[in-house]
TITORRO-856123 format. One line per field, with one value per residue (C-alpha): residue number from 0; residue in one letter; x, y, z. Coordinates in steps of 0.2 Angstrom, whole numbers, plus 5000, padded with zeros to 4 digits. Last residue first. Layout:
// residues N
nr: c(NUM,...)
rest: c(A,...)
xx: c(X,...)
yy: c(Y,...)
zz: c(Z,...)
END
This chain:
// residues 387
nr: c(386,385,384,383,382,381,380,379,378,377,376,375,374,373,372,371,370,369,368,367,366,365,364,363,362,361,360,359,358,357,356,355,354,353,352,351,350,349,348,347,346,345,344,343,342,341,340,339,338,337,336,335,334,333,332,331,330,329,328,327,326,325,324,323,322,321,320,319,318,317,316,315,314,313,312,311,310,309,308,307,306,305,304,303,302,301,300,299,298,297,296,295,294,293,292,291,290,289,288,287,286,285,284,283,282,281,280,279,278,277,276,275,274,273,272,271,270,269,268,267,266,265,264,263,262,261,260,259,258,257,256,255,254,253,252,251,250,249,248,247,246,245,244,243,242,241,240,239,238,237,236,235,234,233,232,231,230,229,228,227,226,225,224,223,222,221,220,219,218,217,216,215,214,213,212,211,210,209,208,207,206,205,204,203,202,201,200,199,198,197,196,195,194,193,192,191,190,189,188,187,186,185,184,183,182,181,180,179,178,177,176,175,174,173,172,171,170,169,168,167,166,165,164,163,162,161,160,159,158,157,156,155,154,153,152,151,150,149,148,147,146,145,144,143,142,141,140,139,138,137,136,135,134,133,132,131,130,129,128,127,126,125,124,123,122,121,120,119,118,117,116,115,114,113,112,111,110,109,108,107,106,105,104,103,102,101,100,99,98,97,96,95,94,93,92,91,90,89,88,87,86,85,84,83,82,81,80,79,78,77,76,75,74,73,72,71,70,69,68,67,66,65,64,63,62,61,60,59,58,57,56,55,54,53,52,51,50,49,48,47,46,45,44,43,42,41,40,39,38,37,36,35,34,33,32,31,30,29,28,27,26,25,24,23,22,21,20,19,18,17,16,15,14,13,12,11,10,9,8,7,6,5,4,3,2,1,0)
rest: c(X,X,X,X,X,X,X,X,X,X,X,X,X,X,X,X,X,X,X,X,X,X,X,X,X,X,X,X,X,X,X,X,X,X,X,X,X,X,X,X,X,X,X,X,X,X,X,X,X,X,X,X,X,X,X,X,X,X,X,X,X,X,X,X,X,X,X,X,X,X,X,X,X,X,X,X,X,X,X,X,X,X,X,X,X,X,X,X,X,X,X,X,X,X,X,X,X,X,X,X,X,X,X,X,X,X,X,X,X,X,X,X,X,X,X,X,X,X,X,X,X,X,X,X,X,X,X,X,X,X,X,X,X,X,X,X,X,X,X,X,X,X,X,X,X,X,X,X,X,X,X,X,X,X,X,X,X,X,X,X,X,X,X,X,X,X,X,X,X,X,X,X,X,X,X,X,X,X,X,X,X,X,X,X,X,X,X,X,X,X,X,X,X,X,X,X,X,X,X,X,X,X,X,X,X,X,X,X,X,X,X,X,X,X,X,X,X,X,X,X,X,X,X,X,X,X,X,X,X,X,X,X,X,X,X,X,X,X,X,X,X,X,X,X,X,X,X,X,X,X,X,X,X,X,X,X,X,X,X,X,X,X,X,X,X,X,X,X,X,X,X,X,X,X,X,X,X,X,X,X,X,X,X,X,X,X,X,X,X,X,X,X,X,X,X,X,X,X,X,X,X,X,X,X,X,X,X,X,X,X,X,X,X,X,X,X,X,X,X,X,X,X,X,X,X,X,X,X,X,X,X,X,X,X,X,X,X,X,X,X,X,X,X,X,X,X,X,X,X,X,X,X,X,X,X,X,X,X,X,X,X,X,X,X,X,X,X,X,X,X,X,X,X,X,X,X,X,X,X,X,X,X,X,X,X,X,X)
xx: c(4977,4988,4985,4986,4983,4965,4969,4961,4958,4960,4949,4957,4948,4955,4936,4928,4936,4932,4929,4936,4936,4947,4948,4963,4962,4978,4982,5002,5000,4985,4968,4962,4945,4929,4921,4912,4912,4905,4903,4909,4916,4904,4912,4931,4941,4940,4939,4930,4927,4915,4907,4896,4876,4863,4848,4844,4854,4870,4878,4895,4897,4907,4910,4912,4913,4908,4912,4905,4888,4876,4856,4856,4868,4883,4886,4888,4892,4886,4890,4879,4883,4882,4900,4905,4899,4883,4886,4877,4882,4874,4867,4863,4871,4868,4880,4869,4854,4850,4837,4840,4828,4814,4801,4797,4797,4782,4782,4779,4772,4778,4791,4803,4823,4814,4807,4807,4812,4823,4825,4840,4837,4842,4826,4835,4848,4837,4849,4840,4842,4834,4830,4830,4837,4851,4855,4856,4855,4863,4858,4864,4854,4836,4833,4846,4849,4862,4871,4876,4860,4849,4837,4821,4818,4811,4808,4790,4793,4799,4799,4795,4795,4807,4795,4794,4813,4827,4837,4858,4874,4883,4886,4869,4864,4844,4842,4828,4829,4822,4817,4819,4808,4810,4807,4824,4835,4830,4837,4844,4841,4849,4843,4856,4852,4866,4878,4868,4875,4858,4865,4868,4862,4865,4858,4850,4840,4821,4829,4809,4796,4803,4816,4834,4844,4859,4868,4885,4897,4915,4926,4932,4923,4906,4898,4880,4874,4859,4852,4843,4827,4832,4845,4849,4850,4865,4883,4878,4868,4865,4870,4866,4870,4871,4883,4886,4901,4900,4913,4901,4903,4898,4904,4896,4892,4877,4885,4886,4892,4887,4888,4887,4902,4907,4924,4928,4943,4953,4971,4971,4987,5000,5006,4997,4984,4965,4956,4944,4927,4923,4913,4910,4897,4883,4891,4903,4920,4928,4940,4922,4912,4902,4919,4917,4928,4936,4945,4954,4954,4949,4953,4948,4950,4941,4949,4951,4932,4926,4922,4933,4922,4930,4928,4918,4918,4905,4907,4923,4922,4933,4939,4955,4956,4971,4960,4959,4953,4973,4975,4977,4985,4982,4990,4982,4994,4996,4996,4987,4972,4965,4953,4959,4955,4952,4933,4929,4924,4917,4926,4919,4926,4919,4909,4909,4912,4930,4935,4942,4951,4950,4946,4953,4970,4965,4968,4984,4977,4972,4968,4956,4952,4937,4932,4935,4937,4944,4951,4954,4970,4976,4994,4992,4990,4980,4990,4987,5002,5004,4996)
yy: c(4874,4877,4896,4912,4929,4938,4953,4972,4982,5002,5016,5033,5050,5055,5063,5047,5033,5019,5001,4984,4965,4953,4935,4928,4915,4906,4905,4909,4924,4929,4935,4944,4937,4950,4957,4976,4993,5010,5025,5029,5046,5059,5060,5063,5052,5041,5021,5018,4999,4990,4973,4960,4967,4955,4958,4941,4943,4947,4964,4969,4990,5000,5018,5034,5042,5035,5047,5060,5052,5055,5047,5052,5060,5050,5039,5025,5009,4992,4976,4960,4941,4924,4921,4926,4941,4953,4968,4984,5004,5017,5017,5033,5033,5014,5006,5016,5018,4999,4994,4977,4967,4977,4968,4974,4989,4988,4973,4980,4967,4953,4946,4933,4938,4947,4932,4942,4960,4962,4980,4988,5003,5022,5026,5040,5030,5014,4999,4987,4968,4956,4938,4924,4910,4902,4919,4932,4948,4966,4981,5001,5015,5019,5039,5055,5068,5080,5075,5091,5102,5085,5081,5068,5051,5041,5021,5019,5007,4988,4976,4989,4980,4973,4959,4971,4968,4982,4974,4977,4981,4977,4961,4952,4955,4951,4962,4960,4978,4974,4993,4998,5014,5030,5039,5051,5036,5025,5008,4996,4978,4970,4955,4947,4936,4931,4926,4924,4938,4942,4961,4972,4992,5009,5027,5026,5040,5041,5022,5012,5026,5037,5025,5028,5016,5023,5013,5010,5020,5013,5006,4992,4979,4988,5002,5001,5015,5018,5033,5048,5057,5070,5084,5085,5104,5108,5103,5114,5109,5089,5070,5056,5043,5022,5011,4994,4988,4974,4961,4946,4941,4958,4973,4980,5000,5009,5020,5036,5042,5061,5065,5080,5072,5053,5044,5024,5015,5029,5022,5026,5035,5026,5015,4999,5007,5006,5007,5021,5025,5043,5057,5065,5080,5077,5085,5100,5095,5107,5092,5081,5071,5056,5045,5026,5014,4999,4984,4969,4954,4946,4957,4974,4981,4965,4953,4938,4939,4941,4926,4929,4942,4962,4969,4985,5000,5015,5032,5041,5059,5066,5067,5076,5074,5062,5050,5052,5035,5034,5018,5010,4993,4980,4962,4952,4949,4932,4930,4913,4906,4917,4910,4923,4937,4952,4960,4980,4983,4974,4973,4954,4955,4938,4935,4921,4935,4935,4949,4964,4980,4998,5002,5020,5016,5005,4986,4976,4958,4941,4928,4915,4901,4890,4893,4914,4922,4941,4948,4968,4973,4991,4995,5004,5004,5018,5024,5008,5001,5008,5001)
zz: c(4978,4962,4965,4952,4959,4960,4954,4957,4943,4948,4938,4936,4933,4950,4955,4943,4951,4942,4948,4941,4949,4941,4943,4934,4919,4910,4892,4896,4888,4902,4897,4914,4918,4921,4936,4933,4942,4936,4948,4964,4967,4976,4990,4990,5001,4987,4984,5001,5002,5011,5018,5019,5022,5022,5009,5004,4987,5000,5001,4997,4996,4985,4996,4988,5006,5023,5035,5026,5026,5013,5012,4993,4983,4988,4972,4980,4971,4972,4975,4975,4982,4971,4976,4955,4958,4953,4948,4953,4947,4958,4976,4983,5001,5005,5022,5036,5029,5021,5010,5001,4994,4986,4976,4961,4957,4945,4935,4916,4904,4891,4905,4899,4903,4918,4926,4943,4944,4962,4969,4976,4989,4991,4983,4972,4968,4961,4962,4951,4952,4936,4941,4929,4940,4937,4923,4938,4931,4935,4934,4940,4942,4942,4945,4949,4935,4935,4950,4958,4953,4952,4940,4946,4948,4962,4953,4946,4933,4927,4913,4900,4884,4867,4859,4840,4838,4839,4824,4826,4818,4800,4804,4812,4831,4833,4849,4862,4870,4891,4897,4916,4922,4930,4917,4916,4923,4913,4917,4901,4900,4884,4878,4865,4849,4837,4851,4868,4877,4890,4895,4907,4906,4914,4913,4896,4897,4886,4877,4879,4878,4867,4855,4851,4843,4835,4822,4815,4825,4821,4834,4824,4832,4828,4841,4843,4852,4863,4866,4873,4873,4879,4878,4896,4905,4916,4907,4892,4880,4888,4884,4890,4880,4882,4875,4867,4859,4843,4846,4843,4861,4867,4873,4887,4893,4900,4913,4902,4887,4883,4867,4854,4844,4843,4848,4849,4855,4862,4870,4886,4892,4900,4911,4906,4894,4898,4881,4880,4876,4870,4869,4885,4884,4900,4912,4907,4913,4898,4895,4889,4902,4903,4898,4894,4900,4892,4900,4888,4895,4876,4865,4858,4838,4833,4821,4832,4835,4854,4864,4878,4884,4884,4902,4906,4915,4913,4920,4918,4923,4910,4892,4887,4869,4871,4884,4900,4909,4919,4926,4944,4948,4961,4962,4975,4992,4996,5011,5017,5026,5036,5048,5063,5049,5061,5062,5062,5046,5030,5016,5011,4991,4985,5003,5015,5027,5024,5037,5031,5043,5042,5024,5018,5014,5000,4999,5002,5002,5012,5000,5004,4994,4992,4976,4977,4992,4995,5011,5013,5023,5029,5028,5011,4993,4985,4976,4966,4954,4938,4922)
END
């Protein structure tokens, strides 16, 4: 990878066990404070409790594959559990594209590889697809992905998809299902070896489907248990966005709750014993609405701190001043910080954390996010530290 364009005189301030490390970020954040928070980009505040300088390492990569893909989407990192005979390894970062080289919506194909330097090498290609947000690998090596796609850039082909993608990069099953897999928009997952719960939003429904996955070596059993955990999110299609409607996930294991970022409601919802729930939740209960910091939120991860970030997507509630923004926020809906990736609105799309595999053995924090008017995505990294 090259190093960041982005790189300027402005600082952003990340904490991580205890330590701060006060960074070179993009050129559109003003000034970081720590916050408490992973990322903590809030604006407007010095770092007078600073603690070192010790610059992150940033780079930024090309998501254009050799058929000219665009419009990438969906980020994800490759576990450390993976096979030793899988295609990816661990620390590896893989991208799915939602757009084909004609920039039709809707008709992307592939998942790519992110290549220091160069161009992404293509780990999996399909035909009449359109990859969206919905991506993980799992520990087994198996890829998951969800599809979108559409006739002509405009009009979405439902229902969707999910595919299951094995090690190698091969398609060996597509699970498709009405009720449950109408759009899958975006998903996170329950990795527990042999059996994985996958939570997938629905952006054409408006609803959030749990898929309980028996994983064995030739793909994947949809079992009977697999429900609606949650409905009634604002969904709708979208001249510029295509389709607008529940978003991004992300589950917090310690205590079974599932978030939702539901765009069109420009808020992030909280589902409640999702990993267990036999019946459809509603919304749930809504945690975080915020006007001046959320314009459409997208993509959701949870980090390491505890805290949420999200992505803007910019077709709700936008603000020109504050374009293709991730925003920090606390599970009790207290706002941290922002970053602006592009100057361009409209930008934002999937982020993920992971851990860098290093040839010395050695772990690095890493925190992901593509730029889909660039058709880039930048990995920011944590440096190593003996304190």
């Amino acid at each position: 990878m090259e190093a960041s364009r982005s790189l300027s005189a402005f600082d952003s301030c990340i904490r991580f066990d205890g330590m701060t490390q006060v960074a070179r970020a993009s050129r559109f954040v003003r000034r970081a404070v720590c916050g408490g928070g992973l990322l903590a980009l809030s604006l407007g505040t010095g770092l007078a409790n600073a603690q070192s300088i010790l610059p992150p390492q940033s780079t930024t990569s090309s998501t254009v594959p050799a058929n000219g893909d665009l419009n990438p989407y969906g980020i994800a990192f490759v576990p450390a559990g993976v096979p030793t005979w899988s295609t990816l390894k661990p620390g590896d970062i893989v991208v799915s594209n939602f757009n084909a080289k004609s920039n039709l919506q809707g008709t992307g194909t592939t998942i790519v590889k992110l290549v220091s330097g160069g161009t992404p090498l293509t780990f999996f290609q399909g035909s009449h697809l359109g990859l969206t947000t919905a991506l993980a690998v799992l520990n087994s090596g198996f890829v998951l992905v969800g599809n979108v796609p559409t006739t002509n850039g405009k009009n979405v082909v439902g229902p969707g998809s999910l595919l299951i993608i094995n090690p190698q990069g091969q398609l060996v099953m597509e699970l498709k299902d009405k009720l449950l897999l109408d759009g899958p928009w975006d998903l996170t997952v329950i990795d527990a070896g042999q059996s994985v719960k996958v939570f997938v939003s629905d952006v054409l429904s408006g609803k959030v489907a749990r898929i309980d996955l028996t994983i064995g070596p030739n793909g994947a059993t949809m079992l009977p248990s697999s429900t609606i955990v949650a409905s009634g999110y604002l969904h709708r299609t979208d001249p510029a966005a295509l389709v607008i409607g529940p978003t991004g996930l992300a589950y917090d294991p310690l205590h079974d709750v599932l978030y939702v970022a539901s765009t069109g409601d420009n808020a992030v919802f909280a589902i409640y014993g999702a990993a267990t729930a036999n019946h459809d939740g509603g919304v749930g209960r809504m945690i975080y609405q915020d006007n001046v910091h959320l314009h459409g939120p997208l993509a959701l991860a949870l980090a390491p701190n505890g805290n949420l970030v999200t992505t803007n997507g910019d077709a709700i509630n936008p603000d020109p001043k504050q374009p293709s923004e991730i925003v920090e926020f606390t599970v009790n809906g207290q706002f941290v910080g922002q970053l602006s990736v592009d100057p361009v609105q409209g930008s934002a799309f999937g982020i993920a954390f992971g851990y860098s595999s290093g040839s010395n053995g050695n772990r690095h924090l890493q925190f992901a996010a593509v730029d889909d008017d660039t058709n880039t995505a930048t990995v920011w990294t944590l440096p190593a530290s003996d304190r």
